[in-house]
N, C-alpha and C positions, 0 to 999 in steps of 0.2 A: 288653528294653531294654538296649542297650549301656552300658556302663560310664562311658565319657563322658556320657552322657546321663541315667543315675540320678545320676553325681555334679550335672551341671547343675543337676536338679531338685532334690537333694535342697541346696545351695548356695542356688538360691529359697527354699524355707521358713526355712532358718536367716536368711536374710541380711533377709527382707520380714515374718518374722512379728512383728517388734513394730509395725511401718507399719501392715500389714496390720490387727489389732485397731482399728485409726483409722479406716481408710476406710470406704466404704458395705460392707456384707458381701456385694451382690449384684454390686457391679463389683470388687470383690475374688476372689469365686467365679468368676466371667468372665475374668478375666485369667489365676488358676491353669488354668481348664479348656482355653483358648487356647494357654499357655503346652506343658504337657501333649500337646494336640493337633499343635504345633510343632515336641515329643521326639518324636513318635511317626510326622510324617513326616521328621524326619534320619535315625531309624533304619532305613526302607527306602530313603534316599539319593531322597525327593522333595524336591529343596531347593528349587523356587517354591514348594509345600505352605508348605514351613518357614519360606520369607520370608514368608509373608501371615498364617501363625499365629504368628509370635514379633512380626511386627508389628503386628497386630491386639492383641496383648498387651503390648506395649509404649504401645501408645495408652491401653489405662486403665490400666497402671498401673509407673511409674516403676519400675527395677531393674536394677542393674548385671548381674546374670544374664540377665535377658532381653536389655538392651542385646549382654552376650558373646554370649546364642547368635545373635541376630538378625545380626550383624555375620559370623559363621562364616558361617550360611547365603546373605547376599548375598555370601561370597567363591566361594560353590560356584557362583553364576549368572553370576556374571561380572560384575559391580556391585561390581567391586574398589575405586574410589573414592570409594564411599558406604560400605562396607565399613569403609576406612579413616580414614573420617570418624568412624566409629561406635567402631572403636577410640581413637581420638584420643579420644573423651569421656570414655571408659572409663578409660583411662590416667589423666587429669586428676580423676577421681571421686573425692574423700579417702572416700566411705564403701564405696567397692568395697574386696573383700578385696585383700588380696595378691597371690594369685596369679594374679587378674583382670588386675590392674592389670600383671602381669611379663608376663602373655600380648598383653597389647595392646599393649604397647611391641613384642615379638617380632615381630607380628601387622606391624603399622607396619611395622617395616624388612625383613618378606618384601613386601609389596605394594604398595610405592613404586615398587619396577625394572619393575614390573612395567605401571607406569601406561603408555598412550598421548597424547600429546598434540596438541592439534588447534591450530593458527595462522592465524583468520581474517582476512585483508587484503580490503577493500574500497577498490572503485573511484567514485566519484561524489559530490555531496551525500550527507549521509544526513537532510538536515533531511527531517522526519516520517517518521524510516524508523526499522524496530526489525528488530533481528537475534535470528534464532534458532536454537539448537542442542538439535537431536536436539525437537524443539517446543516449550521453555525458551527465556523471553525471557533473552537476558544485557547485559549493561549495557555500553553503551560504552566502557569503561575496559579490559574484558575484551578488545575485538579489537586484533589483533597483536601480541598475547599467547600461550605456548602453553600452552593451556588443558589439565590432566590429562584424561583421560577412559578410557573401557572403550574396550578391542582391539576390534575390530571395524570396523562400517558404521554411519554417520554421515548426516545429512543435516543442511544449512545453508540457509536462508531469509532472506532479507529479505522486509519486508512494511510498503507505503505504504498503511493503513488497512486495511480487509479487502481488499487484493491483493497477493498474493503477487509482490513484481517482479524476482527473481532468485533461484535455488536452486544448491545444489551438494553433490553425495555423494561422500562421499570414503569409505576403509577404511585404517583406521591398525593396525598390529600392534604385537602386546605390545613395550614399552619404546620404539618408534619413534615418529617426529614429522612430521606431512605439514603442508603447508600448503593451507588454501581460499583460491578467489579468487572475492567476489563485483562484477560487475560493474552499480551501480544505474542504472538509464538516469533520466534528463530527468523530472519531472512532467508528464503530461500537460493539456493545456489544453483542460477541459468548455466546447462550442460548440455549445449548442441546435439542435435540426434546422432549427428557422426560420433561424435563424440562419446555418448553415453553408449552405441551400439559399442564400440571399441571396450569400454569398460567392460560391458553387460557378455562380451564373446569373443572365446580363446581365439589365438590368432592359429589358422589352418594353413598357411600356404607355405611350400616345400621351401621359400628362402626365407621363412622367418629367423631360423637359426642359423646363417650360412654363413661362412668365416669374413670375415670384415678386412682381412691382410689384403691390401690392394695390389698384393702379386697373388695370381690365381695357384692354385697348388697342381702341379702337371703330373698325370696320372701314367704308369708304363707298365705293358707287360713284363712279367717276373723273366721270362727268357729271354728280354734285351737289356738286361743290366749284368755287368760284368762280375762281379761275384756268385751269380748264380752259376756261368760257365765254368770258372775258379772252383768249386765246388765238385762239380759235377768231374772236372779233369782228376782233383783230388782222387776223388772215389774211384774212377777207371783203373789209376796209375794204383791202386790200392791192390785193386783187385787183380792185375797182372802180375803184383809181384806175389802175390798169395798164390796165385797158380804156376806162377814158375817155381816157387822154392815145392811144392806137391808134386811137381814132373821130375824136379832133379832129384826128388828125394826118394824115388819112386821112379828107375829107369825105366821100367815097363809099362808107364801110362803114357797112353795117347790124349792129348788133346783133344775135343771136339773137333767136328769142322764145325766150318763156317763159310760166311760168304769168301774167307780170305783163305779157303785151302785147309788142308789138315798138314802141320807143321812138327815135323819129326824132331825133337829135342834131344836123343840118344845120343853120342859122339861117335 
């Protein structure tokens, strides 16, 4: 065990053992063993090991030691901002020692310059839209803001319910500042396949156009309406008198026959 890290430990039992008598002795025993577990991967410099045992120990049981080591170790991953955060509490702890409390301040003004920061600018509505960074929803107040963050590769989403309607990856380096640009397009407008087939195709069937008057219109042959026969009487009675006045005028014509006889007009 490194020297840093007997001191750590041995700073836990001083600083937690009068807590420690308080709590349950088996989430007590649990969080020394974790704790332990946490020295024993910094000392071969596995610091994810470290982050998931000083945090796992951290979760049952409150302590500005675990806090320091926890906070070392997410500066070794590169989670300098969560790091920092961690210092930041530390600092502010009236029952952390001294020199807890001297190293977190230190801790603070090495890993501030050190931050990247990301500047979300969106294009569109964002009614029903939620942005997110690195898969963390952030609250709208946050964008065009330059948000601190870890060096590196980044990804940005927006997302209109469960669909994702615009992304953007960016890589920002240590101290530097990039800007994302997401562009949200339009709400789409859900149109049932019934629905859109009707739009999408003329209507073909012989009643699309058919009169709406809820008395039917009654169709008749021409030779059962009475004006037709009226007509037709006219033109006979026409044509009789036209061939009478040509017989009278004209004693010596005969009439055709017919089925009704040949009819002598002479006196």
């Amino acid at each position: 065990m490194t020297t840093l890290s007997a001191l750590a430990l041995g700073l836990l039992l001083a600083n937690s053992a009068p807590v420690f008598a308080q709590d349950d002795a088996r989430t007590t025993a649990a969080a020394r063993a974790l704790f332990q577990e946490g020295v024993a991967c910094a000392d071969r410099l596995d610091w994810p090991c470290a982050v998931d045992r000083f945090g796992s120990a951290r979760a049952l049981r409150a302590s500005p030691v675990i806090l320091s080591n926890y906070a070392i170790a997410l500066a070794h991953v590169g989670r300098i901002v969560e790091a920092a955060e961690a210092y930041r509490s530390l600092a502010r702890d009236p029952s952390a020692a001294a020199p807890l409390r001297a190293d977190a301040e230190l801790a603070i003004v090495q890993l501030e310059p050190r931050f990247a920061r990301i500047v979300i600018h969106t294009i569109g509505s964002l009614d029903g839209v939620r942005v997110s960074l690195d898969g963390g929803v952030i609250a709208s107040s946050m964008l065009d803001v330059a948000i601190p963050s870890d060096p590196g590769d980044h990804s940005i989403a927006a997302h209109r319910g469960s669909e994702v309607v615009a992304t953007a990856e960016v890589h920002v380096e240590s101290g530097a500042s990039v800007t994302a640009e997401l562009t949200i397009p339009d709400p789409r407008i859900d149109v049932s396949p019934a629905t859109a087939a009707s739009l999408e195709s003329p209507r073909t069937d012989p009643g699309a156009f058919a009169p709406t008057d809820a008395h039917p219109i009654e169709h008749h042959e021409v030779f059962e309406e009475w004006w037709f026969w009226a007509i037709i009487g006219g033109v006979v009675a026409a044509g009789v008198g036209i061939t009478l006045g040509v017989v009278l005028g004209n004693p010596s014509t005969t009439l055709p026959s017919g089925s009704l006889g040949t009819i002598d007009a002479r006196p």
